[in-house]
C-alpha positions as CSV (number, residue, x, y, z in Angstrom):
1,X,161.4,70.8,-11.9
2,X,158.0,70.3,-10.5
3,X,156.3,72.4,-8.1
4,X,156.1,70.4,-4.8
5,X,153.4,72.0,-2.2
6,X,152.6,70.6,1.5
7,X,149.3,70.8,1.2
8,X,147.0,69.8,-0.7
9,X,145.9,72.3,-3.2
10,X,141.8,70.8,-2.5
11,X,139.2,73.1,-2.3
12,X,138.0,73.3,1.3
13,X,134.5,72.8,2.0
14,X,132.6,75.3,4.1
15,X,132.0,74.7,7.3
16,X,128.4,73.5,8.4
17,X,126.5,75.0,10.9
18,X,126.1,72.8,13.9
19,X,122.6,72.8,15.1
20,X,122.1,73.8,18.1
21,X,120.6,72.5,21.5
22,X,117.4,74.4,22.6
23,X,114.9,73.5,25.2
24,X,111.4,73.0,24.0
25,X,108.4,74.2,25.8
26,X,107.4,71.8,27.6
27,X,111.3,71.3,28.9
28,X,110.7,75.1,30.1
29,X,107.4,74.7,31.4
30,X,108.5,71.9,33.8
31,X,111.3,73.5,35.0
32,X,109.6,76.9,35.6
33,X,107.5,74.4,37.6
34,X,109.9,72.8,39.8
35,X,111.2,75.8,40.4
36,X,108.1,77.6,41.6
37,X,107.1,74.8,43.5
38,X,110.2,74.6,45.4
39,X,110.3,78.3,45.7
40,X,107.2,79.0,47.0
41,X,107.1,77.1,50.7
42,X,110.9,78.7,50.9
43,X,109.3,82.1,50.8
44,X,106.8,80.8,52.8
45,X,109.1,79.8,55.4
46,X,111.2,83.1,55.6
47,X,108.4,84.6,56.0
48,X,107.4,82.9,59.4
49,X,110.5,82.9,60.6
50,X,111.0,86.9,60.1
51,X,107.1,87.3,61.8
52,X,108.4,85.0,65.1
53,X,111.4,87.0,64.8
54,X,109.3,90.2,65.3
55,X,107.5,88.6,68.2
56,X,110.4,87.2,69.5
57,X,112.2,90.9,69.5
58,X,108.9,92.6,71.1
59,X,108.9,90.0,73.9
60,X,112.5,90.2,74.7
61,X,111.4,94.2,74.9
62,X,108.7,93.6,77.1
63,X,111.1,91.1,79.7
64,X,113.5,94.4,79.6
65,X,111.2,96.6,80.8
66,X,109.1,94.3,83.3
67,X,112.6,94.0,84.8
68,X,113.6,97.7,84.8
69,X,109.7,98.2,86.6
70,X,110.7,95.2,89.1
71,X,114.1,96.3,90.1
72,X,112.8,100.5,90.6
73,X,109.8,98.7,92.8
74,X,112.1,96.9,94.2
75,X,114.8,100.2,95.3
76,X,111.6,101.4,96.7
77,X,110.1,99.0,98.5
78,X,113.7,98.3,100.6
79,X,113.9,102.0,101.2
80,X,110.6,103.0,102.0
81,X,108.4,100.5,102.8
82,X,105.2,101.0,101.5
83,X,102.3,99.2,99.4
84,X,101.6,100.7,96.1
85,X,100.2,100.4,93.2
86,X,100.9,102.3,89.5
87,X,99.8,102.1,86.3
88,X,101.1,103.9,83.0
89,X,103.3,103.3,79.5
90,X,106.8,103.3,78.5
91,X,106.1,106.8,76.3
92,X,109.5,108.7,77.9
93,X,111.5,105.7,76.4
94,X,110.0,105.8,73.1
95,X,107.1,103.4,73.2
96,X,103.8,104.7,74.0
97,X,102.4,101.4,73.0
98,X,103.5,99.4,76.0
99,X,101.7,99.7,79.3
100,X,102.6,98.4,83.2
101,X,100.5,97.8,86.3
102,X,103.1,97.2,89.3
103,X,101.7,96.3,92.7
104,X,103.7,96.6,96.2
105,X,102.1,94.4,99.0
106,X,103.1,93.4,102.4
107,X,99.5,91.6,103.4
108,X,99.1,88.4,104.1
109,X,96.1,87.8,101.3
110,X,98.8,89.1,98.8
111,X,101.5,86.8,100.2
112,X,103.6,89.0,102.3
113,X,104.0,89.1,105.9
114,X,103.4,92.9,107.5
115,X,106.1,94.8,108.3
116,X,108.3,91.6,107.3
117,X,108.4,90.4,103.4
118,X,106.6,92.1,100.8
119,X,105.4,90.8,97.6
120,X,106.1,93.1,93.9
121,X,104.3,92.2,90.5
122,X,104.8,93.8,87.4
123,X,102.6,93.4,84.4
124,X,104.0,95.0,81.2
125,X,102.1,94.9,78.1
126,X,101.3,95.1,74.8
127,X,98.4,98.0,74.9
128,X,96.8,98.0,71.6
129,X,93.7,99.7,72.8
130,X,95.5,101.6,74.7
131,X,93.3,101.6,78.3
132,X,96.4,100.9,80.3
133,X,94.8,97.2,81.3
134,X,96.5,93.9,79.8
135,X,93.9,92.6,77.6
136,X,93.0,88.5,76.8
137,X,94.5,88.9,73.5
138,X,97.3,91.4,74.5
139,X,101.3,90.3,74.5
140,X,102.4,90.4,78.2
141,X,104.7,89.4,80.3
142,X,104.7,89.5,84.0
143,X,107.3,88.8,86.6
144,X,107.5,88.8,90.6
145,X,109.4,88.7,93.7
146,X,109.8,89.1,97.3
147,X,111.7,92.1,99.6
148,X,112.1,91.5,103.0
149,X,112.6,94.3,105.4
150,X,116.4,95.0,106.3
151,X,118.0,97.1,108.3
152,X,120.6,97.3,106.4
153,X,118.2,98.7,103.5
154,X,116.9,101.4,106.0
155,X,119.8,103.0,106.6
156,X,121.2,103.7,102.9
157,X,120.8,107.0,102.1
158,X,118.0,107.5,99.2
């Protein structure tokens, strides 16, 4: 009886290395290229936005504290009645480097009417130099209003 096989009794060949895709140099170089070139005015970008973040954030501070200045001149004025003016920095909150000039007023030139209206300004500021004056090139931001003179503020106890 004869020997039946299923397969083929061939010899099998070896298989061949396929070759194998690579990028040449210049296929690198141009896409290190784009790359960079895309990459570069994305940095760029984020990096203006984070420094008008920054200024953004120190503004906002400064609006805080003009208004925290205007509403204590403000108490004052309605209890007490009386023109002022102050000067210093924002050192017992943390932040030396910020300055204010408030100024109470009830005359006329100022535009208040005596013993009537008065007139509050408050400048807070950046103070790089740190001379307790807003400077030309100095973040600042200033904010003002009008009292008048109540009775009803009179009478609240202090």
């Amino acid at each position: 009886m004869a020997l039946r096989t299923f397969y083929p009794l061939t010899k099998k060949a070896r298989p061949t290395a396929k070759p194998q895709a690579a990028f040449s140099l210049l296929e690198m170089i141009a896409a290190t290229a784009l790359v960079a070139s895309t990459l570069v005015p994305a940095l760029s970008l984020i990096r203006d936005a984070m420094a008008q973040s920054r200024e953004m954030n120190r503004r906002d501070l400064l609006a805080i504290y003009a208004v925290q200045k205007l509403e204590e001149q403000a108490a004052l004025s309605m209890q007490y009645w009386s023109n002022a003016t102050d000067s210093g920095n924002f050192a017992p909150f943390g932040h030396p480097e910020i300055g204010f000039n408030v100024s109470r007023s009830d005359a006329v030139a100022d535009g208040g009417l005596v013993d009537r209206l008065m007139r509050i300004q408050v400048i807070v500021f950046d103070d790089v130099n740190g001379d307790l004056l807003p400077g030309a090139n100095e973040l600042q931001v200033q904010f003002r209003t009008k009292v008048a003179k109540l009775v009803t503020y009179e009478n609240e106890p202090n």
